[in-house]
C-alpha positions in Angstrom: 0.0 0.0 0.0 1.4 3.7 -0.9 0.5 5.7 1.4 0.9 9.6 1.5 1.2 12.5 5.0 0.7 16.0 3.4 2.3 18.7 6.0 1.2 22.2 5.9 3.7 24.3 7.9 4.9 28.0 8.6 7.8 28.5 10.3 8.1 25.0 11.9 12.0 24.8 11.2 13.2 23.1 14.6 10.6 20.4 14.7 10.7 19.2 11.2 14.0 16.4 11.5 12.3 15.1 14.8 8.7 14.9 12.8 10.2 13.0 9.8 12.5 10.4 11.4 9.1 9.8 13.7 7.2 9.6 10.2 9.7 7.4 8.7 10.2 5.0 11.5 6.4 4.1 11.3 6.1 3.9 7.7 9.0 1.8 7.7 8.2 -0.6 11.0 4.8 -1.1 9.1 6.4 -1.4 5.5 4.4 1.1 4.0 6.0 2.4 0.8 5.0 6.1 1.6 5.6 9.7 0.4 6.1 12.5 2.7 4.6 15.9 1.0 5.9 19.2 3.1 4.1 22.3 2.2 6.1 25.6 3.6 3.2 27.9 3.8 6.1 31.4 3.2 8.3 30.6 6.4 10.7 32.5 6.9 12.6 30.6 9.7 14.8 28.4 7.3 11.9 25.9 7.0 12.6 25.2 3.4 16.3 24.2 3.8 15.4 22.0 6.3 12.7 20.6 3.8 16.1 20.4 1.3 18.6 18.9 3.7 15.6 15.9 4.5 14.9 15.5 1.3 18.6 14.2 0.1 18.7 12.0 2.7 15.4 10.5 1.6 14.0 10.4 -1.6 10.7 10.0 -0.7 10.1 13.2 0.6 8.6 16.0 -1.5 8.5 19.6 -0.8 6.4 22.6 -2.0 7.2 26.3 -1.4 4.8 29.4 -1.7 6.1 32.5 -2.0 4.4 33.7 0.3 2.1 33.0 3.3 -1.4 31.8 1.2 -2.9 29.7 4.8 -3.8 26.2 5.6 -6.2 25.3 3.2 -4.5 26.5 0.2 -1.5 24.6 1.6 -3.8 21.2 2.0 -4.5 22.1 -1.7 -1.5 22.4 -3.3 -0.6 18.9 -1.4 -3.6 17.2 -1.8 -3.6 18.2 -5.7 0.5 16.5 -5.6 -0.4 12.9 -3.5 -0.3 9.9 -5.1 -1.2 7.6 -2.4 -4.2 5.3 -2.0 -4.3 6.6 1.5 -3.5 10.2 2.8 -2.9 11.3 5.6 -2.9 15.1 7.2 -0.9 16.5 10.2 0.4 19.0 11.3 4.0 19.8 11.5 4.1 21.3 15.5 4.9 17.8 17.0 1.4 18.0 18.9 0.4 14.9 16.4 2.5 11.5 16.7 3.3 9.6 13.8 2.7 6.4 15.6 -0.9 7.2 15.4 -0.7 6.6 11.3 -0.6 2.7 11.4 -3.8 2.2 13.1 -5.3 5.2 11.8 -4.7 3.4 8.2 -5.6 -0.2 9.5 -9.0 1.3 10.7 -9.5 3.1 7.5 -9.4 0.3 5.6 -11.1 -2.4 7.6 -14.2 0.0 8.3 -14.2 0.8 4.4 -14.2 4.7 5.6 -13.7 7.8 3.2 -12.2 9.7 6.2 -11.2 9.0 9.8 -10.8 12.1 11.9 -8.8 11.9 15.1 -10.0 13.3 18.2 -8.0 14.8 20.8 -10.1 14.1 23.9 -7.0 15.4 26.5 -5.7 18.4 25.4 -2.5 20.5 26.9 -3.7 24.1 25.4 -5.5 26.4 27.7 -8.7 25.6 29.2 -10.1 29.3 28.6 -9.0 30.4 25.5 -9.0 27.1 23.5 -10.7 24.0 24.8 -13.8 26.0 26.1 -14.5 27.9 23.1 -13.2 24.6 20.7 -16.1 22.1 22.8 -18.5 25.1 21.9 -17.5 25.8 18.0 -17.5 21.8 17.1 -20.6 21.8 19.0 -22.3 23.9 16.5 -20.9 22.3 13.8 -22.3 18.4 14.6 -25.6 20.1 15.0 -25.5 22.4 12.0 -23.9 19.5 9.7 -25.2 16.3 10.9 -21.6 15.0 11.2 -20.8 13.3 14.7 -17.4 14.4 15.3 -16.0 15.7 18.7 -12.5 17.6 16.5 -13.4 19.0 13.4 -10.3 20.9 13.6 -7.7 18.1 14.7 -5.0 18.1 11.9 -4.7 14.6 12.1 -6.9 12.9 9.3 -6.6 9.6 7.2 -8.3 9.8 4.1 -9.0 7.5 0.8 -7.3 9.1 -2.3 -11.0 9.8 -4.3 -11.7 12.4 -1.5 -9.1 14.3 -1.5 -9.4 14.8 -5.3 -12.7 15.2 -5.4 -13.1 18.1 -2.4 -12.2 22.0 -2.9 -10.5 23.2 0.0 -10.4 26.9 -0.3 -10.8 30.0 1.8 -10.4 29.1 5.4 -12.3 25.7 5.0 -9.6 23.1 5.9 -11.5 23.0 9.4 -14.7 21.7 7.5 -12.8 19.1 5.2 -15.2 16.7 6.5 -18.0 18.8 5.8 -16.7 19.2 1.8 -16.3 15.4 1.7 -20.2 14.8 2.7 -21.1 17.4 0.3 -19.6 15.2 -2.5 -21.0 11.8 -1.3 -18.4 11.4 0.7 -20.0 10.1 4.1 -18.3 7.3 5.8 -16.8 9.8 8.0 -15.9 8.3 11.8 -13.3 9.1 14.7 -10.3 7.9 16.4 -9.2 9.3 19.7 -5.7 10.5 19.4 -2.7 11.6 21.6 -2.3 15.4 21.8 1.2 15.8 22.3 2.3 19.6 24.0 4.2 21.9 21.6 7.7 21.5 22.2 9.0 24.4 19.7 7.5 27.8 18.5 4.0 28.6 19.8 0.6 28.4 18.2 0.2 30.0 14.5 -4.0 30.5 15.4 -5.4 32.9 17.5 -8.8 33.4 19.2 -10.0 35.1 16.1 -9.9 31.6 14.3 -12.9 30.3 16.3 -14.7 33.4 15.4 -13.9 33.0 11.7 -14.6 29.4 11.8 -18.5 30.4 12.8 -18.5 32.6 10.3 -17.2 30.0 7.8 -19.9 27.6 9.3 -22.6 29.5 7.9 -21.2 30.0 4.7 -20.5 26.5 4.2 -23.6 25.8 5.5 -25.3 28.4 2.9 -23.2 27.2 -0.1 -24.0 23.4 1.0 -27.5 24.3 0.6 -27.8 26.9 -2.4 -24.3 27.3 -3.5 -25.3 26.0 -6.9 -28.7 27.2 -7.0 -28.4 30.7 -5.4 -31.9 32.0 -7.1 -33.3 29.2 -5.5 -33.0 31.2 -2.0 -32.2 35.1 -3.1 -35.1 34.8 -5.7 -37.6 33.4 -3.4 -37.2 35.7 -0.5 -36.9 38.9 -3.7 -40.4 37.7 -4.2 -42.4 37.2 -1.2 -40.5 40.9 -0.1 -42.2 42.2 -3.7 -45.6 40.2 -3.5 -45.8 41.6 0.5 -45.0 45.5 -0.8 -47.0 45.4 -3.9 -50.3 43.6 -1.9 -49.4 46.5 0.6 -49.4 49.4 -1.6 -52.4 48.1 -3.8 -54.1 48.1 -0.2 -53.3 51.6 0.4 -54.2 52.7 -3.0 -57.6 50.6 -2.4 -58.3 52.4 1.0 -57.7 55.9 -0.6 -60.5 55.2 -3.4 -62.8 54.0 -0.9 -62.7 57.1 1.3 -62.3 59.7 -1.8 -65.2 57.5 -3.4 -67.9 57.9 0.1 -66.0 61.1 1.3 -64.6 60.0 4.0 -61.6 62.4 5.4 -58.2 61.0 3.4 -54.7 61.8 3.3 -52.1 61.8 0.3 -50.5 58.8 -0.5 -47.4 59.6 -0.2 -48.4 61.6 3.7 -48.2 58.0 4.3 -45.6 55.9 6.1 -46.9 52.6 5.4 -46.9 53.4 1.6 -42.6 53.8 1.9 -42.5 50.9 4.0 -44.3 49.1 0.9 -42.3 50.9 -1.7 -39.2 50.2 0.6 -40.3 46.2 0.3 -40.6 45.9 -3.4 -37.2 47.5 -3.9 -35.8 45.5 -1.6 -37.8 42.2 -3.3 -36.1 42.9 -6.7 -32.6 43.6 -5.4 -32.8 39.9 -4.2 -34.2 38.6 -7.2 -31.5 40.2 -9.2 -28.9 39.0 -6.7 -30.1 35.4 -7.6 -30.0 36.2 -11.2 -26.2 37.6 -10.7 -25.6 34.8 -9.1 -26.4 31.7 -11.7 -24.7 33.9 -14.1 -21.6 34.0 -12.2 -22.1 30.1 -11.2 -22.3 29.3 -14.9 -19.0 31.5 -16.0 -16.6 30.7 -13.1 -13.1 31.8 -14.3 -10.0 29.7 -13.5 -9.0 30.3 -10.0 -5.3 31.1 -9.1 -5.3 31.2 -5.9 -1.7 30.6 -4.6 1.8 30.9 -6.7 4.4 27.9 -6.2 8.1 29.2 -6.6 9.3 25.5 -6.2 8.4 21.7 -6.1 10.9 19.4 -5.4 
């Protein structure tokens, strides 16, 4: 079995020997014939001639360099789009996932006949306050909001058949919902493994608090483009016209009641002395700015331009 580890990283320079002779020794105890895919995410730490110096001592590592910091997910791209292996696996390059893990990861994977096993990293070493609270409540919402029973949507440490990987779009900030992508393509044999979570031993954390806020916000939109991503008139065109059906039924209501009093002279007032009739007015403006949004928005699905979204100044 080939098996492949993709590695995003960013200035990861000290850990990287220790990570690869721990990769190595597994793949080799387990004679896997593997490929070892480092992705330097626009270090600046000497990362990449550490990726050099590992590479001539073994020729099945590969390395890709941005030129510049693109993120995670474009980094899971660019290796996903290089591995050749019937099984990949993710993890991240901090030492905080153990390469001893891949062997059973892989065994469970295949006897299971799973497209993805996630690990879980029930016993964490991060801080309570800033990290595991606020990480229990984020994948909370995102079990409930995408039906997919994982405790770690964000645990770096993944097993994967090769279809899925090729088949997903990881782009944006979306590498915590790679699960999420792989249901969306039929990809739903998604379980868990509880992992170790090892304590950094070099460098500190690359993510902030802000990430958990951003992952909400990239909850909803994966959520959204799940749902009406290819069919966007489907939800902008029906709200445009209940909003223009409610204004127009509200202004022909107005209009009505002015007849009726001018027609049994009733006292009156203009139309336009009206608030409700700009509330109205307001509505059906409103109704055909969504319907137009929906219209924009099949036009744009159906001419897509080729994305570039990240430059590659080497592969080796």
């Amino acid at each position: 079995m080939f098996v492949s580890i993709v590695i995003p990283l960013l200035n990861e320079n000290e850990s990287l020997i220790e990570l690869h002779s721990g990769i190595k020794n597994a793949m080799v105890t387990n004679n896997y014939a593997y490929e070892v895919i480092f992705i330097d995410d626009g270090s600046r730490d000497g990362s990449w001639d550490t990726i050099n110096r590992i590479k001539q001592e073994d020729k099945n590592v590969k390395g890709i360099r941005f030129t510049r910091n693109y993120g995670k997910s474009q980094a899971l791209h660019a290796g996903f789009k290089l591995a050749e292996g019937e099984i990949v696996i993710t993890m991240d390059a901090d030492l905080q996932d153990n390469p001893d893990e891949i062997p059973e990861m892989i065994r469970i994977l295949m006897e299971k006949n799973l497209d993805i096993l996630s690990g879980w990293k029930k016993k964490r070493y991060d801080s309570v306050l800033f990290k595991n609270i606020p990480s229990k409540i984020f994948n909370l919402v995102a079990r409930k909001t995408s039906g997919i029973h994982l405790h770690d949507f964000n645990c770096g440490l993944k097993a994967y058949r090769k279809a899925v990987i090729k088949h997903i779009n990881v782009k944006g900030e979306m590498h915590r919902y790679i699960p999420v992508l792989a249901k969306n393509e039929g990809f739903d044999k998604i379980e868990e493994k509880e992992v170790i979570h090892q304590a950094r031993k070099y460098g500190k954390t690359k993510f902030g608090a802000e990430r958990f806020i951003n992952g909400f916000l990239d909850l909803i939109s994966l959520w959204f483009f799940s749902k009406f991503g290819k069919r966007p008139m489907h939800f902008f065109g029906a709200w445009g016209v209940l909003m223009f059906v409610i204004g127009f039924l509200s202004a022909a209501f107005i209009g009505a009641l002015k007849l009726y009093k001018l027609y049994n002279d009733l006292p009156t007032i203009l139309v336009v002395d009206n608030p409700f009739f700009y509330i109205a007015l307001a509505s059906m403006v409103i109704g055909v700015q969504l319907f137009v949004a929906g219209f924009l928005g099949e036009l744009i699905i159906n001419n897509q331009p080729t994305e570039n979204r990240y430059k590659i100044s080497e592969i080796i």
